[in-house]
LONU-979231 format. One record per residue (C-alpha): residue number from 1; residue in three letters; chain; z, x, y. Coordinates in Angstrom, 3 decimals. Example, Ala and Ser with C-alpha at 12.3 -4.5 7.8 and 13.67 -1.06 7.14 Angstrom:
! residues 2
num, residu, chaine, z, x, y
1, ALA, A, 7.800, 12.300, -4.500
2, SER, A, 7.140, 13.670, -1.060
END
This chain:
! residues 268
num, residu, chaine, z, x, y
1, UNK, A, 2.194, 11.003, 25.860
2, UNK, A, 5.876, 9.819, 24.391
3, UNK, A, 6.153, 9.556, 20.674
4, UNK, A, 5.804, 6.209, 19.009
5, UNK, A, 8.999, 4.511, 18.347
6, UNK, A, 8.948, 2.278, 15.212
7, UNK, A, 9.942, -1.491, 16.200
8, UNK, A, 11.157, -4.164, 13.530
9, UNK, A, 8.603, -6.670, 14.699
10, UNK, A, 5.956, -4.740, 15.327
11, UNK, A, 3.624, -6.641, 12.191
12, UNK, A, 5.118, -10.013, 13.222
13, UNK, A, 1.147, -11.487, 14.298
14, UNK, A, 0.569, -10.077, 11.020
15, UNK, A, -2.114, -11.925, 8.725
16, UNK, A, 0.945, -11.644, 5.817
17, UNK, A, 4.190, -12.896, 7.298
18, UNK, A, 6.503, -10.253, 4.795
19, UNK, A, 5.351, -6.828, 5.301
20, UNK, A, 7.221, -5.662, 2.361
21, UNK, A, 6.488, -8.555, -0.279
22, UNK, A, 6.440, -7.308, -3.714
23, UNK, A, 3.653, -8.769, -6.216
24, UNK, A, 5.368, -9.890, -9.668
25, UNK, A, 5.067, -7.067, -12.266
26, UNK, A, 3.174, -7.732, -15.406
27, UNK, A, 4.638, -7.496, -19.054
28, UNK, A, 5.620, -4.650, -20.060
29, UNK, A, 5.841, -3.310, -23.871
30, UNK, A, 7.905, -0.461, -25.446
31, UNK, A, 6.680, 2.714, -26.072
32, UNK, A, 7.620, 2.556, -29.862
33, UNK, A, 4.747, 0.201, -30.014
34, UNK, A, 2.061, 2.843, -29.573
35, UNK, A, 1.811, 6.026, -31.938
36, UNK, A, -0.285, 7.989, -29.214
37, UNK, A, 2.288, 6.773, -26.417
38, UNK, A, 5.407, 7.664, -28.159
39, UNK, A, 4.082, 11.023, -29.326
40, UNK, A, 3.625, 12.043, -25.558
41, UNK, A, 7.066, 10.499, -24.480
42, UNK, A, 9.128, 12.164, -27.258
43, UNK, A, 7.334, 15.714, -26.031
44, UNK, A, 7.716, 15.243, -22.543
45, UNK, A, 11.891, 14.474, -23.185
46, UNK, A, 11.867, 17.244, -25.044
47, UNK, A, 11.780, 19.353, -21.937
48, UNK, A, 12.389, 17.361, -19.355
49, UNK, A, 14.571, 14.394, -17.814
50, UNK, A, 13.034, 10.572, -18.537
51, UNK, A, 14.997, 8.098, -16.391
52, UNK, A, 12.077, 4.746, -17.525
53, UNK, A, 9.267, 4.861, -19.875
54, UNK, A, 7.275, 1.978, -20.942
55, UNK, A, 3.711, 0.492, -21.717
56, UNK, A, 1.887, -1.727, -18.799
57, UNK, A, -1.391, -2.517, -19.202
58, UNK, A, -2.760, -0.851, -21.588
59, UNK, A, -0.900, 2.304, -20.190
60, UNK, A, 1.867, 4.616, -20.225
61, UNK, A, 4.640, 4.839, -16.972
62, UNK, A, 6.945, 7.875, -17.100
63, UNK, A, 10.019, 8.108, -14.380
64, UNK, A, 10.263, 12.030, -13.940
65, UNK, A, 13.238, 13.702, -11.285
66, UNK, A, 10.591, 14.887, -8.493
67, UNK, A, 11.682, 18.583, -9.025
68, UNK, A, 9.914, 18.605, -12.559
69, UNK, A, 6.556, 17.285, -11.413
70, UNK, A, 4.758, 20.898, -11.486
71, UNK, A, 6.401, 21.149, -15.449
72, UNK, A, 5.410, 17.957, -16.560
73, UNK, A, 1.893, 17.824, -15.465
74, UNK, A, 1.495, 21.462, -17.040
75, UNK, A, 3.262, 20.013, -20.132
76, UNK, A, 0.453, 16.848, -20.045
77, UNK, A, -2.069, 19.583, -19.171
78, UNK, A, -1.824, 22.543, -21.610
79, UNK, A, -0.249, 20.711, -24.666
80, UNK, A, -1.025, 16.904, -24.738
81, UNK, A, -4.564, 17.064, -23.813
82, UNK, A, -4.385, 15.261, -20.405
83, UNK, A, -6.364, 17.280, -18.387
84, UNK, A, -7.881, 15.130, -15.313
85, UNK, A, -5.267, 14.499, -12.699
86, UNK, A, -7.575, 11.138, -11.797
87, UNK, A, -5.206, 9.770, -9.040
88, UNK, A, -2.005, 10.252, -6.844
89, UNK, A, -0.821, 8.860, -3.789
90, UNK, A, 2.757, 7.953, -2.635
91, UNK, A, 4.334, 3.596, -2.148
92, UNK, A, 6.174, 3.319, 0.791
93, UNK, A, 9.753, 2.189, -0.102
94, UNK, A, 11.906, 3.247, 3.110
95, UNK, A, 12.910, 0.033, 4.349
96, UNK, A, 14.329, -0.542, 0.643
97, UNK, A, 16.211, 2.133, 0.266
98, UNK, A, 14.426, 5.119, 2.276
99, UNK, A, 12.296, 6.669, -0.102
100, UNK, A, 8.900, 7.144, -1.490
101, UNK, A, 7.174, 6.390, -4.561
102, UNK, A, 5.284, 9.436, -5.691
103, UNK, A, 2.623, 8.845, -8.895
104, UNK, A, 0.044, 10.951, -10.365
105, UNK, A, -2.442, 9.215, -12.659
106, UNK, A, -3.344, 11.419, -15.838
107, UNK, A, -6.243, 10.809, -18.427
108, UNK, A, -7.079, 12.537, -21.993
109, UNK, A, -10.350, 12.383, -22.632
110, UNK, A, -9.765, 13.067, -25.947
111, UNK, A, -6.902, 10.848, -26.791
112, UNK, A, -8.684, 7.906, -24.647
113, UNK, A, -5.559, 7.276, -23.118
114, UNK, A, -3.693, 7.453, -19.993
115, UNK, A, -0.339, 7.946, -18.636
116, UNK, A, 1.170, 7.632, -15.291
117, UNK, A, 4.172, 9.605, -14.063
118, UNK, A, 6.380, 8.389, -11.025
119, UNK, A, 9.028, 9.864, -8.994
120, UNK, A, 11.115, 8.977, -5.673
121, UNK, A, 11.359, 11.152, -3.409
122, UNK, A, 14.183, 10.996, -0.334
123, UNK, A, 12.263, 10.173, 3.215
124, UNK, A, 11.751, 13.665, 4.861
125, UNK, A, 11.366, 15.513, 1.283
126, UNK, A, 8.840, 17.507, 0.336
127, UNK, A, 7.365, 17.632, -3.389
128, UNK, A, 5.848, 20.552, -5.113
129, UNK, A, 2.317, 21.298, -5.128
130, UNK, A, 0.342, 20.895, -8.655
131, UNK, A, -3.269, 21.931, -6.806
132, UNK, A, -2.932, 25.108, -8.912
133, UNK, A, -2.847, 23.007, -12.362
134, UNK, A, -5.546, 20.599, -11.051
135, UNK, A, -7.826, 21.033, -8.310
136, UNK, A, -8.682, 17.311, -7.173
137, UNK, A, -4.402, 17.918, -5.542
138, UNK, A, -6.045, 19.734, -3.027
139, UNK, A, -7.313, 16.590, -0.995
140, UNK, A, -5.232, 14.133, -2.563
141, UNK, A, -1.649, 16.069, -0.960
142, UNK, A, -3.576, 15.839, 2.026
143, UNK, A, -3.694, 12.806, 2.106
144, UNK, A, -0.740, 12.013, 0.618
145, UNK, A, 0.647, 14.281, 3.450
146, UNK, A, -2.059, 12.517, 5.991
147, UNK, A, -0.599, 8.785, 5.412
148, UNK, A, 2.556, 9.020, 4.571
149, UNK, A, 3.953, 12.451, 5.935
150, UNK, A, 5.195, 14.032, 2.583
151, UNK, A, 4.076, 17.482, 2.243
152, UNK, A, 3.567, 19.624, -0.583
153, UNK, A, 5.006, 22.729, -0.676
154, UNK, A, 3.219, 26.031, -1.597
155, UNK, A, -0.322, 24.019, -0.921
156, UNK, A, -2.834, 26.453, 0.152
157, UNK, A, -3.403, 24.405, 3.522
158, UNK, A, -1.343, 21.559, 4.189
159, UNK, A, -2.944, 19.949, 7.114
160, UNK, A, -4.486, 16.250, 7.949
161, UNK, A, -7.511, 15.461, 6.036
162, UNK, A, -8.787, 12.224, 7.645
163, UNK, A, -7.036, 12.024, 10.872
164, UNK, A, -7.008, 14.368, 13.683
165, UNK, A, -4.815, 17.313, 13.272
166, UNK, A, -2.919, 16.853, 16.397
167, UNK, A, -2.450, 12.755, 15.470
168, UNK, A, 0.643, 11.352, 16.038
169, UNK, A, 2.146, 8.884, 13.373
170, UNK, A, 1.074, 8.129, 9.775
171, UNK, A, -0.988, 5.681, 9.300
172, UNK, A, -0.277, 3.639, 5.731
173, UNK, A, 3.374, 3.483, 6.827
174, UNK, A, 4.554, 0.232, 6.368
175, UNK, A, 5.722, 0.166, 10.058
176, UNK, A, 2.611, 1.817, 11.310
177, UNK, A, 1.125, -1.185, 13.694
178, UNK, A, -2.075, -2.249, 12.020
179, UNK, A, -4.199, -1.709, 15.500
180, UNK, A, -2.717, 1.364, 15.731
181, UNK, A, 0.360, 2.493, 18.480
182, UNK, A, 0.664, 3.627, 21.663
183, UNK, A, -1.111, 6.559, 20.962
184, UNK, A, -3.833, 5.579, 19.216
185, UNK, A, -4.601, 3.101, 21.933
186, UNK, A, -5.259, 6.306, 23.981
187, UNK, A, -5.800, 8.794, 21.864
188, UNK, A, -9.826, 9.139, 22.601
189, UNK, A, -9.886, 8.233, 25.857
190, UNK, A, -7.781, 11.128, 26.596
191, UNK, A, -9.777, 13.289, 24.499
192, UNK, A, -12.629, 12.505, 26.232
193, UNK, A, -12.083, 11.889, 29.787
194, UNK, A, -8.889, 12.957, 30.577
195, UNK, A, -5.479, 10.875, 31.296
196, UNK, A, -6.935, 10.264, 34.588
197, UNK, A, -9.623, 7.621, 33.802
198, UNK, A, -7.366, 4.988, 31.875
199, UNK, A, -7.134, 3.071, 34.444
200, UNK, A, -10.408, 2.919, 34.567
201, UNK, A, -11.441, 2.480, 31.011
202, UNK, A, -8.280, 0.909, 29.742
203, UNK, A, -6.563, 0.943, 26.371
204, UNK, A, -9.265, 1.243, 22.926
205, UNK, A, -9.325, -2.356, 21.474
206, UNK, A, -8.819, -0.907, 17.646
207, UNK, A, -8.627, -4.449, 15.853
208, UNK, A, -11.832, -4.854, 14.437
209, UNK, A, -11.791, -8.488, 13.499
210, UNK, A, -11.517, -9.281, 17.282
211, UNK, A, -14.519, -11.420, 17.767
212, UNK, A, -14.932, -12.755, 21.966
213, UNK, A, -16.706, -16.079, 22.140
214, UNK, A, -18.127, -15.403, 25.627
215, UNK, A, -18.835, -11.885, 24.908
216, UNK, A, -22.885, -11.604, 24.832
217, UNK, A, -23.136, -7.966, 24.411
218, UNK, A, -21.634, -7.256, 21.181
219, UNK, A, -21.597, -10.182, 19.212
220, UNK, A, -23.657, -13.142, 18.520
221, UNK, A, -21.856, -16.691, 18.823
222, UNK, A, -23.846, -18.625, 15.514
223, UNK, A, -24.837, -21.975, 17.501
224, UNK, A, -24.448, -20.990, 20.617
225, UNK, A, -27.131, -18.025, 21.186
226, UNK, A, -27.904, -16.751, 24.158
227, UNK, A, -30.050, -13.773, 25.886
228, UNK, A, -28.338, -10.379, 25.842
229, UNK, A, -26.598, -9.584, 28.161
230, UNK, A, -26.181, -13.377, 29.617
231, UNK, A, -23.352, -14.063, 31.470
232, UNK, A, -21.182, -16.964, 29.889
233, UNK, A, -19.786, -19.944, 31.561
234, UNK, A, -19.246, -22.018, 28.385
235, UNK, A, -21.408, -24.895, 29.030
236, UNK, A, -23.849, -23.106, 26.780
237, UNK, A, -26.122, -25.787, 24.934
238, UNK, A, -25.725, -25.928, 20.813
239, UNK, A, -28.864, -24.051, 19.170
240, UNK, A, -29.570, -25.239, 15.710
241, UNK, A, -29.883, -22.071, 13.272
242, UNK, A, -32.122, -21.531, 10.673
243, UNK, A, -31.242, -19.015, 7.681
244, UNK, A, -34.683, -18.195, 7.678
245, UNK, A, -37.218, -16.089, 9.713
246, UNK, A, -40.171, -18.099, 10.427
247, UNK, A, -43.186, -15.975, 8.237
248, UNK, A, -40.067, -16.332, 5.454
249, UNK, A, -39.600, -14.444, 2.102
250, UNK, A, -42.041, -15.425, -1.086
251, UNK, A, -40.458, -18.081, -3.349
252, UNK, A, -37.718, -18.584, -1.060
253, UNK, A, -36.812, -22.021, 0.461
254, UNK, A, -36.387, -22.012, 3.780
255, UNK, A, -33.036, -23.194, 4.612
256, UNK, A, -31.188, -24.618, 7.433
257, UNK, A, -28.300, -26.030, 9.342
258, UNK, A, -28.856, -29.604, 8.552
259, UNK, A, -29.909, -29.532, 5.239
260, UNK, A, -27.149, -26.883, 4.060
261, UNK, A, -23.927, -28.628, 2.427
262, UNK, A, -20.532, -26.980, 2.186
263, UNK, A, -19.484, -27.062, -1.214
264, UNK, A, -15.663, -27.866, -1.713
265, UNK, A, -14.881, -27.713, -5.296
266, UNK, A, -14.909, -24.359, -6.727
267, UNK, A, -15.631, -25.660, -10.188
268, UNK, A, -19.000, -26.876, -9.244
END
């Protein structure tokens, strides 16, 4: 099996025409505004590099350099009282300028507030591993390194979490194909019968909103039922459908086709 190669226009059937559309940004406040907030900040540039800081919904943003993340988070940890590492996860900015957006979400229990640091990271980096300051890293790198191919170095096992170990690809890529590639098209049918039966069992259909009007096996066509396993020529009478088995539920109208409306303004 060859390696996928990434195409430009391979999300051009896409349901959103600009893969890489960026939602507007809410306001965002200075961090002088908040006693707790500015505390924190002042503490954390104490020791470390800030390159951005502000308040955003109800909520602190930090800009870190990636090689400090291990300090910082031991900083928030052992002397400002955030000690749950709730979140982290990676953004996918490589066709921007080829990195990736690393954040870690922390919360103080005590302080009832939260902060969330963010670093880029070069495409092809690696970022240090904080599983020894909080535990819920463990799964999280994985599946940081799962998705999006960053690893963490000095993890204790830095291996796929959701996806087969020997997958190809990573899979909330902005370029991965949303059906899946090549591989994935073939990936179980190898597994299970061998190379030698695709032609027999073809490619795995992997787009799950796929619905075939004439197929009578694994769908129902609403007004247009049929036996199982019928074959379809598409001259199929229209069967009127009622929302409703026919012993019905206590207190509940029975309801169908004709007497349903479709209502149009969402205000009603």
């Amino acid at each position: 099996m060859r390696a996928y190669t990434p195409k430009d226009n391979v999300q051009a059937k896409a349901y959103y025409t600009d893969r890489f559309y960026v939602s507007p940004q809410v306001a965002k406040q200075d961090v002088a505004s908040d006693e707790v907030f500015a505390a924190d900040l002042a503490a954390i540039k104490a020791k470390f590099e800030v390159s951005d800081a502000f308040i955003q919904v109800g909520q602190m943003v930090v800009y870190i350099k990636a090689e400090d993340n291990y300090g910082v988070l031991e900083l928030m940890r052992d002397e400002l009282e955030y000690t749950q590492l709730s979140e982290m996860s990676a953004i996918d900015w490589l066709a921007k300028d080829n990195t990736f957006e690393v954040f870690y979400q922390m919360l103080s229990m005590n302080k009832r507030k939260r902060i969330r640091i963010k670093m880029s990271i070069k495409n092809g980096h690696a970022v240090n591993s904080v599983e020894k300051l909080f535990r819920s890293a463990d799964w999280s790198e994985r599946e940081m390194f799962d998705m999006f191919g960053i690893e963490a170095n000095n993890h204790p096992f830095m291996k796929r979490i959701l996806m087969p170990y020997d997958w190809q690809g990573h899979p909330l890529l902005k370029t991965y194909p949303l059906e899946g590639d090549e591989f994935a098209a073939w990936y179980e049918v190898d597994k299970i019968y061998g190379k030698e039966a695709r032609d027999i069992i073809g490619p795995e259909l992997r787009d799950t909103s796929r619905v075939d009007r004439y197929d009578s096996t694994r769908f129902a066509r609403l007004g247009h039922e049929v036996p199982f396993g019928t074959e379809i020529t598409g001259n199929e009478p229209v069967t009127e459908q009622n929302y409703q088995e026919d012993s019905g539920v206590f207190l509940i109208k029975k309801l169908d086709k004709k007497s349903s409306v479709v209502i149009d303004d969402p205000q009603r």
